[in-house]
MIGUKOL-613762 format. One record per residue (C-alpha): residue number from 1; x, z, y. Coordinates in Angstrom, 1 decimal. Layout:
BEGIN
<rec NUM,<X,Z,Y>>
...
***
This chain:
BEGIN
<rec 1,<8.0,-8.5,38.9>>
<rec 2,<9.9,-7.5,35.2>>
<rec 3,<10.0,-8.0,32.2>>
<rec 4,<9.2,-6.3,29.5>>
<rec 5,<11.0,-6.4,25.2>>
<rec 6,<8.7,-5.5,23.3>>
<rec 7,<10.4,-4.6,20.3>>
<rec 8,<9.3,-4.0,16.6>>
<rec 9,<9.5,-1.0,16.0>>
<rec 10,<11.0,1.8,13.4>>
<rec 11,<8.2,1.9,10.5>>
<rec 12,<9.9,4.7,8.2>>
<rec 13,<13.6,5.0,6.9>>
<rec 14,<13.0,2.6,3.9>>
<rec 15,<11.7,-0.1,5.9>>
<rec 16,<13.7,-2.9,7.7>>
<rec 17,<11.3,-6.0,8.0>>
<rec 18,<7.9,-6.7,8.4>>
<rec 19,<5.8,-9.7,8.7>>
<rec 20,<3.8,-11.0,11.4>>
<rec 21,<0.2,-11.4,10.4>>
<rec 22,<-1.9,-12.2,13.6>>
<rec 23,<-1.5,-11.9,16.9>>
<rec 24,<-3.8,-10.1,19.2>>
<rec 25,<-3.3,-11.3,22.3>>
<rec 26,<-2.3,-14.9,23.2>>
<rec 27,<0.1,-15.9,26.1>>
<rec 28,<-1.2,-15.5,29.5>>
<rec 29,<-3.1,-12.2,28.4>>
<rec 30,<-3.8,-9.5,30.4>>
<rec 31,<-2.7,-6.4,28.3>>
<rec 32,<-3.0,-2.4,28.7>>
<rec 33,<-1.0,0.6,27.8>>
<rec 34,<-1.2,1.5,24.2>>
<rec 35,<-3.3,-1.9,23.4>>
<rec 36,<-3.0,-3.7,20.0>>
<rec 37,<-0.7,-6.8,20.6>>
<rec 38,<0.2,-8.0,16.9>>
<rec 39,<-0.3,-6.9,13.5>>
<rec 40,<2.4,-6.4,11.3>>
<rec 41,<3.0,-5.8,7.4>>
<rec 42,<5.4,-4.1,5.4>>
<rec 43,<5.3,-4.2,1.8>>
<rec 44,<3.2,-0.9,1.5>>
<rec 45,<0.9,-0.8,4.4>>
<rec 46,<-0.6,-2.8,7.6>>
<rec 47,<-0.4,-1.9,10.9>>
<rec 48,<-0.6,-2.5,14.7>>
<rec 49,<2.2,-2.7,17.0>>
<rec 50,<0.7,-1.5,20.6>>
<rec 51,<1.9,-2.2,24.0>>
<rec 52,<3.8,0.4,26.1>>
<rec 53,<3.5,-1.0,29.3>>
<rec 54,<0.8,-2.5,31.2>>
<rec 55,<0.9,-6.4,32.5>>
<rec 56,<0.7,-10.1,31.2>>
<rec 57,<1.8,-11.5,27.9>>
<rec 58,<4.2,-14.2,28.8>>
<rec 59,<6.0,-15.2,25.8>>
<rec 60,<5.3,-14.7,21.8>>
<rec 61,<9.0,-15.0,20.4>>
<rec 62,<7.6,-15.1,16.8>>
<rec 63,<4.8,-17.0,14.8>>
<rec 64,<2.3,-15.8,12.1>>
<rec 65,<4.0,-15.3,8.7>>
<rec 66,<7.3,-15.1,10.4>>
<rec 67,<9.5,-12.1,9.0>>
<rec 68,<11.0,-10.1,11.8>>
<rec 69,<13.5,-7.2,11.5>>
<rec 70,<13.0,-4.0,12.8>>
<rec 71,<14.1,-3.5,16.6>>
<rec 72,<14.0,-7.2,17.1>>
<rec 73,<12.1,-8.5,20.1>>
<rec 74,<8.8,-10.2,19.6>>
<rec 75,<7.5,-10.2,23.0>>
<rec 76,<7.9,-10.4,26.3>>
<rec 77,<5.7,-8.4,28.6>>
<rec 78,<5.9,-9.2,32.9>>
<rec 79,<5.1,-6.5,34.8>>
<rec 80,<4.1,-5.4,38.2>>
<rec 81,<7.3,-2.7,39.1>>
<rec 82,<10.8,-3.2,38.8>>
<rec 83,<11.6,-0.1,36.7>>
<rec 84,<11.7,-2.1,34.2>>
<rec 85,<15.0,-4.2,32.8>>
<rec 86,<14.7,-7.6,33.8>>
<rec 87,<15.0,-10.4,31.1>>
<rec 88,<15.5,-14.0,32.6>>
<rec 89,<13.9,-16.5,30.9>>
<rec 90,<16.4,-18.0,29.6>>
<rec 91,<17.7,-15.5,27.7>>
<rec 92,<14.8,-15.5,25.5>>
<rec 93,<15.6,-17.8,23.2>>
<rec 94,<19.2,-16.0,23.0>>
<rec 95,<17.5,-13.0,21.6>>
<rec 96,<15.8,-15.3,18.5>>
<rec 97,<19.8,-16.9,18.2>>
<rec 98,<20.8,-13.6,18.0>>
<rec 99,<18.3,-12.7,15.4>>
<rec 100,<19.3,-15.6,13.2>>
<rec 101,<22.5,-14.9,13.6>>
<rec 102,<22.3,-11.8,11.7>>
<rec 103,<20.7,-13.7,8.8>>
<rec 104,<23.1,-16.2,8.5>>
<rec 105,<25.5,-13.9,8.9>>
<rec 106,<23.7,-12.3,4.9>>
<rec 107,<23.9,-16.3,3.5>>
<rec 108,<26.4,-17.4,1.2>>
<rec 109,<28.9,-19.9,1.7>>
<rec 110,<27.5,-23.5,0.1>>
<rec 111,<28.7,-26.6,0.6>>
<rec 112,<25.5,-28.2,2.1>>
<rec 113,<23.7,-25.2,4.5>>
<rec 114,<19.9,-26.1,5.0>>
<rec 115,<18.9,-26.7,8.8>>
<rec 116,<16.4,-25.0,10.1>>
<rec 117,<14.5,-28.4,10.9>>
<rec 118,<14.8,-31.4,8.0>>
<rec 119,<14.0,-34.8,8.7>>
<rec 120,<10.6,-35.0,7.9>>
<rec 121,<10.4,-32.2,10.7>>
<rec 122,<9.3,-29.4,8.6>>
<rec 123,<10.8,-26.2,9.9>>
<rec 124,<12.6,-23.2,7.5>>
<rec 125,<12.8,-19.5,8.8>>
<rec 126,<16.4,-17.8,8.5>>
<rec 127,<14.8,-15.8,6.2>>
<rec 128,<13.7,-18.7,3.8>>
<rec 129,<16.9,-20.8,4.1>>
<rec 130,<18.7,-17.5,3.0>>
<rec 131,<16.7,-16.9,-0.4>>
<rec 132,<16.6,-20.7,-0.4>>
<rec 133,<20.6,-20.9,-0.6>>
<rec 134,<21.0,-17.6,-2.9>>
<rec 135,<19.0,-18.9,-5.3>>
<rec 136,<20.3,-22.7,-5.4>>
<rec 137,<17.4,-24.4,-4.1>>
<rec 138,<18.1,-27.5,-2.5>>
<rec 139,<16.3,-28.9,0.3>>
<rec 140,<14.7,-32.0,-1.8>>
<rec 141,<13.2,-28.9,-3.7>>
<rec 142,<12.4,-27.2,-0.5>>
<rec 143,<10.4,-30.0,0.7>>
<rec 144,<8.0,-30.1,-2.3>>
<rec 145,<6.7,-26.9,-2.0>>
<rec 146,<3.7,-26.2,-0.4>>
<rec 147,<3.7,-24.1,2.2>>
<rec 148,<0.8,-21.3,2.8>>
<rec 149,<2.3,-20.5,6.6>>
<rec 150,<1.3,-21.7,9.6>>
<rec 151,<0.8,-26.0,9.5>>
<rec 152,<2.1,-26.0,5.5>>
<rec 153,<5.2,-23.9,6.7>>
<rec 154,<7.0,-22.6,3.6>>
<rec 155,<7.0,-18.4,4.0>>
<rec 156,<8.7,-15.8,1.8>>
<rec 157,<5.9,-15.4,-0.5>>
<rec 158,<6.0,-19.5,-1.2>>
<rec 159,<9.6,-19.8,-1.9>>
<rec 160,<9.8,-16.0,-4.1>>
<rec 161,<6.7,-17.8,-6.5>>
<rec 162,<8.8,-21.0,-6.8>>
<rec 163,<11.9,-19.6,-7.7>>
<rec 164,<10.0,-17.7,-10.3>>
<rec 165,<7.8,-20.2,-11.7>>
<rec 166,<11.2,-22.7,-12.0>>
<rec 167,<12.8,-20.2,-14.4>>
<rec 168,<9.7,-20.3,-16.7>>
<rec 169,<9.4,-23.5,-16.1>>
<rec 170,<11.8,-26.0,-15.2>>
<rec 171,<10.6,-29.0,-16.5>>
<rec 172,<7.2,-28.6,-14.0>>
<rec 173,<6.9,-31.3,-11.2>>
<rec 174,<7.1,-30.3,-7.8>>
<rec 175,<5.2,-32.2,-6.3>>
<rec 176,<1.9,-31.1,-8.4>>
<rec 177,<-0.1,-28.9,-6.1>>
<rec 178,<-0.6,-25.5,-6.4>>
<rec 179,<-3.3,-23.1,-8.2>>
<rec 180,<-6.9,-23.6,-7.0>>
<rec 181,<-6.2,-20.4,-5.4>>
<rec 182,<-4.6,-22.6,-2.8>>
<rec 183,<-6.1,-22.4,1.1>>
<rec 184,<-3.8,-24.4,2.9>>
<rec 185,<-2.5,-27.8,1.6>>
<rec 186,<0.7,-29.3,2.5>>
<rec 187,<1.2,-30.2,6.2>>
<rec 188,<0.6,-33.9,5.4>>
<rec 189,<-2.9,-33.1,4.9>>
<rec 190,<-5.4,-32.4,7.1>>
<rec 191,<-7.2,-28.6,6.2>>
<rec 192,<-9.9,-28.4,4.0>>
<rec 193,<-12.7,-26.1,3.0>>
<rec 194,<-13.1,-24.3,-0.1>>
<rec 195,<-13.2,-26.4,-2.8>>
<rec 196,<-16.2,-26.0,-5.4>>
<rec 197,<-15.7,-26.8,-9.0>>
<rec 198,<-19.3,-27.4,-9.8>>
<rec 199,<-21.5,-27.4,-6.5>>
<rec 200,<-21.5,-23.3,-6.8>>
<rec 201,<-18.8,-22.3,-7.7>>
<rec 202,<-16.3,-21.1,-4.4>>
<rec 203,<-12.7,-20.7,-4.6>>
<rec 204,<-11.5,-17.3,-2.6>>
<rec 205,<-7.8,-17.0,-2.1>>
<rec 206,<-6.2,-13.2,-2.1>>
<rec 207,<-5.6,-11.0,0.1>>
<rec 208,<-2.1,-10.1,0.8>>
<rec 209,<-3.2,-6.8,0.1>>
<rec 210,<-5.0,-8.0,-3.0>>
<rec 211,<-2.0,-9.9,-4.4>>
<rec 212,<0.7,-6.5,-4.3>>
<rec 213,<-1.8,-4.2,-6.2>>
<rec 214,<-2.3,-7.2,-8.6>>
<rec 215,<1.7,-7.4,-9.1>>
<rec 216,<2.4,-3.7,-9.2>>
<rec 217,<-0.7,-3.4,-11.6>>
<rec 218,<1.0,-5.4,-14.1>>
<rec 219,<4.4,-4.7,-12.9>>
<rec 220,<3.6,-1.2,-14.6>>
<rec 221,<2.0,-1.8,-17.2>>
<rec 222,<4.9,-3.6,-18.8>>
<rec 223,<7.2,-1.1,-17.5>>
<rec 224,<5.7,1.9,-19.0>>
<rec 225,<3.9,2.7,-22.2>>
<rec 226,<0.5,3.8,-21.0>>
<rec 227,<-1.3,6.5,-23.6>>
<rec 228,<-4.4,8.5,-22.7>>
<rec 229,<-5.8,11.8,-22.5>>
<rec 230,<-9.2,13.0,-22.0>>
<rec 231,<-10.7,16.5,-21.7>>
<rec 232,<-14.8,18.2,-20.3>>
<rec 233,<-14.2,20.4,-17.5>>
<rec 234,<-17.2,22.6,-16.5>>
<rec 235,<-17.2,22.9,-12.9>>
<rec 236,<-20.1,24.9,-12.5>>
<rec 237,<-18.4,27.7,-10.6>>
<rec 238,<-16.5,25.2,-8.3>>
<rec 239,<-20.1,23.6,-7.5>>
<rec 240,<-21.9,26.7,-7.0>>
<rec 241,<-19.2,27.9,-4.6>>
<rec 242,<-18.6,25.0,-2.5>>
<rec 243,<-22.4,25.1,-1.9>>
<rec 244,<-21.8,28.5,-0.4>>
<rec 245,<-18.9,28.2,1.8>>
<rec 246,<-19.3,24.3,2.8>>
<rec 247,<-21.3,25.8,6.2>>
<rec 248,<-18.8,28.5,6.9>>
<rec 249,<-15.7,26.5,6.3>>
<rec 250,<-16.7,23.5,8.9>>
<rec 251,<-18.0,25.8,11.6>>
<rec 252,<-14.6,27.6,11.2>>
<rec 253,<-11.9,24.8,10.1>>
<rec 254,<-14.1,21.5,11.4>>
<rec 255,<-13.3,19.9,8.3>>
<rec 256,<-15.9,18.8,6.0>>
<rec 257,<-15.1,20.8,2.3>>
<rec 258,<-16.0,18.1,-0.4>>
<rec 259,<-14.4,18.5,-4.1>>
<rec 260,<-11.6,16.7,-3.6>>
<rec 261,<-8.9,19.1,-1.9>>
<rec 262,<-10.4,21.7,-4.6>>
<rec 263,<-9.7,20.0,-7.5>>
<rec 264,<-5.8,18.5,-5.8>>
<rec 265,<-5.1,21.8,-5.3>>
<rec 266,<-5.5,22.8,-8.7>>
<rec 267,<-3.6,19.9,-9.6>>
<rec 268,<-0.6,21.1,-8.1>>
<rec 269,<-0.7,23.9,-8.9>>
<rec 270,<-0.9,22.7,-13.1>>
<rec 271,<2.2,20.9,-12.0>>
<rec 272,<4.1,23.7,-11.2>>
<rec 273,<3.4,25.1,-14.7>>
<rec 274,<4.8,21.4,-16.4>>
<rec 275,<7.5,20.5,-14.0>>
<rec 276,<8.3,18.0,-16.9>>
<rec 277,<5.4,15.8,-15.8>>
<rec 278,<6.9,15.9,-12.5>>
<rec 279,<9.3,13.4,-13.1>>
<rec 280,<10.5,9.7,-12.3>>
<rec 281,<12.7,7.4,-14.2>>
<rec 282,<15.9,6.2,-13.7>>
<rec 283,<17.0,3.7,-16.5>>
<rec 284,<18.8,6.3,-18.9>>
<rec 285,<18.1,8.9,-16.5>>
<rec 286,<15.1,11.6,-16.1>>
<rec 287,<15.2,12.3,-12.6>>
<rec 288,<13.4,15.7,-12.3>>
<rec 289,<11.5,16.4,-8.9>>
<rec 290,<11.7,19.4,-6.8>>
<rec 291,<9.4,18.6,-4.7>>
<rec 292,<5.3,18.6,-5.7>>
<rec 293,<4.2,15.2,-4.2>>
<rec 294,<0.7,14.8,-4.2>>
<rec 295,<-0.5,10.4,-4.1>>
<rec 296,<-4.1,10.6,-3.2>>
<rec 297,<-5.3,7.2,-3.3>>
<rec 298,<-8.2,5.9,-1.0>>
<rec 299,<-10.2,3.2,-0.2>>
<rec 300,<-9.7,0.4,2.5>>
<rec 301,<-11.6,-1.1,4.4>>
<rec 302,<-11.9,-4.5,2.7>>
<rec 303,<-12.6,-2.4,-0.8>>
<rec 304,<-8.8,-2.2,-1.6>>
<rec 305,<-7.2,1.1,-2.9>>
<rec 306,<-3.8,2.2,-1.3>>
<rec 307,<-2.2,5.6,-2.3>>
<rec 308,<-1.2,8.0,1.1>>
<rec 309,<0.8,11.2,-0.4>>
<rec 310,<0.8,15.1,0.4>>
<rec 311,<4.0,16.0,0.4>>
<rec 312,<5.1,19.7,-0.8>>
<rec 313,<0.9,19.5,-2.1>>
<rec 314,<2.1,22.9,-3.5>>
<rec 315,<2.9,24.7,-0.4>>
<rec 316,<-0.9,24.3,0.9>>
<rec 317,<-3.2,26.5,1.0>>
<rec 318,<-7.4,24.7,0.6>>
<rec 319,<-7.7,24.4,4.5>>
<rec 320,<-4.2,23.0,4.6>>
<rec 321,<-4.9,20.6,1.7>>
<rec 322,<-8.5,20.1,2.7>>
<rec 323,<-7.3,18.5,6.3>>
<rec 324,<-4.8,16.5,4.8>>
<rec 325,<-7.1,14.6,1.9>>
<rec 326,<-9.2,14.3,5.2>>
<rec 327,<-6.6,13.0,7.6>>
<rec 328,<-5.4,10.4,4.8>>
<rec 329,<-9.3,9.0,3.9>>
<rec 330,<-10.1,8.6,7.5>>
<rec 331,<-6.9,6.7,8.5>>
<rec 332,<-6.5,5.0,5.7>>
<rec 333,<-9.8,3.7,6.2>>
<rec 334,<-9.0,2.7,9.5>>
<rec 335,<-5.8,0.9,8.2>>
<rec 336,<-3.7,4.0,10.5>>
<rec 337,<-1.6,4.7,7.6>>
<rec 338,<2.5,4.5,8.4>>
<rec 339,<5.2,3.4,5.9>>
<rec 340,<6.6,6.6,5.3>>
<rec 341,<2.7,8.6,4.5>>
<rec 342,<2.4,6.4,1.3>>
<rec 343,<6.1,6.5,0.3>>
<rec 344,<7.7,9.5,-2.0>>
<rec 345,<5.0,10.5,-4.5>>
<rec 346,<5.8,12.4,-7.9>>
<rec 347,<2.2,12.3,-9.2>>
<rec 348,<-1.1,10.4,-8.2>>
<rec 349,<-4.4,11.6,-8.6>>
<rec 350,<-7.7,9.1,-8.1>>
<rec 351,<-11.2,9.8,-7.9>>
<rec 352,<-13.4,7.0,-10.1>>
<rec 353,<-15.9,9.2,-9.7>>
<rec 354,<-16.7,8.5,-6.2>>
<rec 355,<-18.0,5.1,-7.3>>
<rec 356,<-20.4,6.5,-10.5>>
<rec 357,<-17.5,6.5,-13.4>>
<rec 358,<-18.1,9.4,-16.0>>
<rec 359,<-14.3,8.4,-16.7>>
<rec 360,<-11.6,6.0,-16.3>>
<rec 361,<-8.1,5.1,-17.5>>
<rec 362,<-5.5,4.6,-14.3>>
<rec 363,<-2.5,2.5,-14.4>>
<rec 364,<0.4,4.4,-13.6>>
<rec 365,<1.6,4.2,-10.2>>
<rec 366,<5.4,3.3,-10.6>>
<rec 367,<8.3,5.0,-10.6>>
<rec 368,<5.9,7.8,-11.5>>
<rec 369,<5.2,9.3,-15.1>>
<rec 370,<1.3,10.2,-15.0>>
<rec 371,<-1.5,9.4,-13.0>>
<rec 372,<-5.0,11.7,-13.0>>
<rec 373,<-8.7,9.8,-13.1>>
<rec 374,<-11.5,12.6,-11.9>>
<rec 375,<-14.9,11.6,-13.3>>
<rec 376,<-18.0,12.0,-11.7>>
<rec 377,<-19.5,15.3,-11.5>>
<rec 378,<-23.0,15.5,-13.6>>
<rec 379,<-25.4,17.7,-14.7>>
<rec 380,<-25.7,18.3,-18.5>>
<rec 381,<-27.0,19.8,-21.0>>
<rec 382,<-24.4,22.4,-22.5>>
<rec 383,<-24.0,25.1,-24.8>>
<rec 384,<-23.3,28.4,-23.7>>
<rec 385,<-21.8,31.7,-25.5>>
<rec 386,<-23.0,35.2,-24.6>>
<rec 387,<-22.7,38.6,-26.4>>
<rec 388,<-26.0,38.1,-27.4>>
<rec 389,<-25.6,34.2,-28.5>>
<rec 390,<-25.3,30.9,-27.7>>
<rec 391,<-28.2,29.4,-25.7>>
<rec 392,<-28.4,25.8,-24.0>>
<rec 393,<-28.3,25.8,-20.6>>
<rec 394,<-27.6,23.3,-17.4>>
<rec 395,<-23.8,23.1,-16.9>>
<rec 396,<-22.0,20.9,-13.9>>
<rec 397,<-19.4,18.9,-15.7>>
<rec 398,<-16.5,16.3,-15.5>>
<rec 399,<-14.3,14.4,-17.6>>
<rec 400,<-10.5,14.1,-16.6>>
<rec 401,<-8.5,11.1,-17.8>>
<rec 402,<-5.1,11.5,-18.2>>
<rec 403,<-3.1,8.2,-18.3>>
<rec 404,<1.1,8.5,-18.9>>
<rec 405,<4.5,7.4,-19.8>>
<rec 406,<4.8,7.9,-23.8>>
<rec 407,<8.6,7.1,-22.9>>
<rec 408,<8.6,10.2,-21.8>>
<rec 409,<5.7,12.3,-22.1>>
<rec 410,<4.6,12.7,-25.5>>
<rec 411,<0.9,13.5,-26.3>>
<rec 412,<1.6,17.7,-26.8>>
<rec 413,<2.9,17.8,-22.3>>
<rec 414,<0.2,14.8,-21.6>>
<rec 415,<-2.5,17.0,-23.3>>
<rec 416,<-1.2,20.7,-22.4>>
<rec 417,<-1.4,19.5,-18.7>>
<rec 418,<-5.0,18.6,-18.9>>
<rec 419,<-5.7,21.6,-21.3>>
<rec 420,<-4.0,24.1,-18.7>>
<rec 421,<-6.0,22.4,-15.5>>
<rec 422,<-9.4,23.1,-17.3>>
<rec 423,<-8.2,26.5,-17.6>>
<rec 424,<-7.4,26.6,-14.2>>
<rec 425,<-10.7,24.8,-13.2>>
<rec 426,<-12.9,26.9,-14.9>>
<rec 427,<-11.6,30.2,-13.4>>
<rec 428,<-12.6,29.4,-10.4>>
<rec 429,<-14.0,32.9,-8.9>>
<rec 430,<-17.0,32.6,-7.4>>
<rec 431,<-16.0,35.7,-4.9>>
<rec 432,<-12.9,34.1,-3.3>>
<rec 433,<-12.5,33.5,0.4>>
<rec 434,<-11.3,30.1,1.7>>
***
């Protein structure tokens, strides 16, 4: 028999940690080759972490809510050959010293370090002990805050929220419990259901998921000044066309053709014409982008949007572009997206009208500069100008919000951009080839 590490692994260049969410598989478990063990978040996406061997789960070296660092060992898989490097069993719990080594190793010297254990035998992660010293919180203070981990254990999340709410307010009592959005109560108390205010009324706590949108919602709207642009694109041609080709294009590409890759392609290529909007910034700085990085953002499973990006957008040509919106929708339904494939955007396009919207107004998806609402496509009644006269007649049309940064954009780029995309839009030639 051997032993099997199974390691976290590399999620994308910018990312270092992750935290454990659930676990899979529980000790004694027969696992497979490539079979879902744990699942993992970073800060932008979740994921699984599969198995690459086959045999029985013998140890988990890491509890839900724990933060683990990339290449550590979380696992420990026996096996039937002996290929494999052995790990004695002993040495396990040298591989978690060696772990929190490295994180004491970050701390600060302070005259009174904070055990991993206290005495009223609540346990602290290296990790929270860390932040915990950084930001002068002593242990008396550590103890009063309720912990949402694992039986009231303090986690990252708990310990980041009390730091901040103790700088607004210092004078607040820690021992008053938390929000109503509270699930868990403190491990003194024994776990209890929803609460209801009224007899109706049910408490629902966020998501993880739920909670970073919500703090990088309002995280940019008092970063940047948001104005708005509107403008009526007639996209007659692009209708009538797409109802040609649609056929041809998935007996030939296998993709389905919706609007979508059309109207991102045009997009880019607008962008190319106002590199200006194209922009991120850097305190004084304007950092201009070279490359055309498309955010596409899509929905999850649990009705959450997240934001996978075509990079070099520019450089694809419809079938190129229409496999990639594809590619992104399906995984990111399937919560397949990796770190890196929603990292690097210079501009973000959404679709509110794939739930009904005539229009919208986006928040700006940070460190970017402008961010594009696409309205539902409708029929309407419209004017239209011939040699002979104007006549009313039934036209496919869209509105197009434009939402950016007056720090930077002022309203002649934000409203050329859209101006310049209608143009683009509306040329569509009905003849072309895909």
């Amino acid at each position: 028999m051997a032993r099997f590490e199974l390691k976290l692994p590399k999620m994308g260049e910018s990312v270092a940690e992750a935290t454990i969410t659930s676990w899979l598989k529980e000790v004694g478990d027969i696992v497979e080759l490539d079979e879902a063990i744990v699942e993992i978040a970073t800060d932008k996406v979740d994921s699984e972490v599969p198995s690459e061997v086959e045999g029985t789960l013998v140890e988990i070296l890491f509890e839900k809510d724990d933060v683990v660092a990339v290449g550590a060992t979380i696992a420990i898989i026996e096996t039937g050959g002996s290929d494999l490097a052995p790990v004695e069993k002993s040495e396990a719990p040298a591989v978690v010293k060696e772990i929190e080594k490295t994180v004491e190793a970050l701390k600060e010297e302070v005259s009174a370090p904070i055990t991993k254990n206290s005495d009223s035998g609540k346990f602290y992660s290296p990790l929270v002990r860390n932040i915990a010293q950084k930001e002068g919180v002593s242990l008396d203070e550590l103890e009063s805050i309720s912990g949402q981990g694992k039986d009231g254990r303090v986690t990252k999340d708990d310990i980041l929220a009390y730091i901040e709410n103790r700088a607004s307010a210092p004078q607040k009592v820690v021992e008053a419990p938390k929000p109503a959005t509270q699930e868990k109560p403190v491990k003194e108390v024994a776990k209890a259901a929803p609460v209801s205010v009224n007899g109706q009324d049910e408490i629902i706590e966020m998501s993880r998921m739920g909670k970073l949108i919500a703090k990088h919602m309002v995280d940019s709207i008092q970063t940047s000044a948001h104005v708005q642009s509107f403008i009526e694109i007639d996209v007659t041609n692009i209708v009538k066309w797409r109802d040609k080709v649609k056929d041809a294009f998935f007996k030939r590409e296998g993709e389905k053709l919706t609007f979508t890759p059309i109207l991102m392609q045009a997009v880019a290529t607008t962008i190319k014409k106002y590199p200006m909007i194209n922009i991120a910034i850097d305190g004084d700085h304007i950092i201009k982008k070279k490359a055309i990085n498309l955010g596409m953002a899509a929905a999850l499973g649990d009705g959450n949007l997240i934001v996978p990006v075509i990079k070099n957008a520019d450089q694809l040509n419809l079938v190129g572009m229409t496999k990639s919106v594809n590619d992104f929708a399906n995984r990111a339904r399937a919560n397949q997206l990796k770190p890196d494939e929603i990292q690097g955007g210079t501009y973000t396009v959404t679709n509110v009208g794939s739930f009904g919207s005539v229009m919208g107004t986006p928040i700006i998806n940070q460190p970017q500069v402008a961010i594009l609402a696409l309205g539902a496509i409708r029929k309407v009644p419209a004017v239209i100008e011939t040699s002979e006269g104007d006549f009313i007649g039934i036209r496919q049309k869209m509105f197009v919000s434009h939402s950016y940064d007056h720090r930077v954009v002022n309203g002649a780029l934000g409203g050329m951009f859209i101006k310049t995309l209608k143009e683009i839009i509306e040329a569509w030639d009905l003849n072309q080839d895909f």
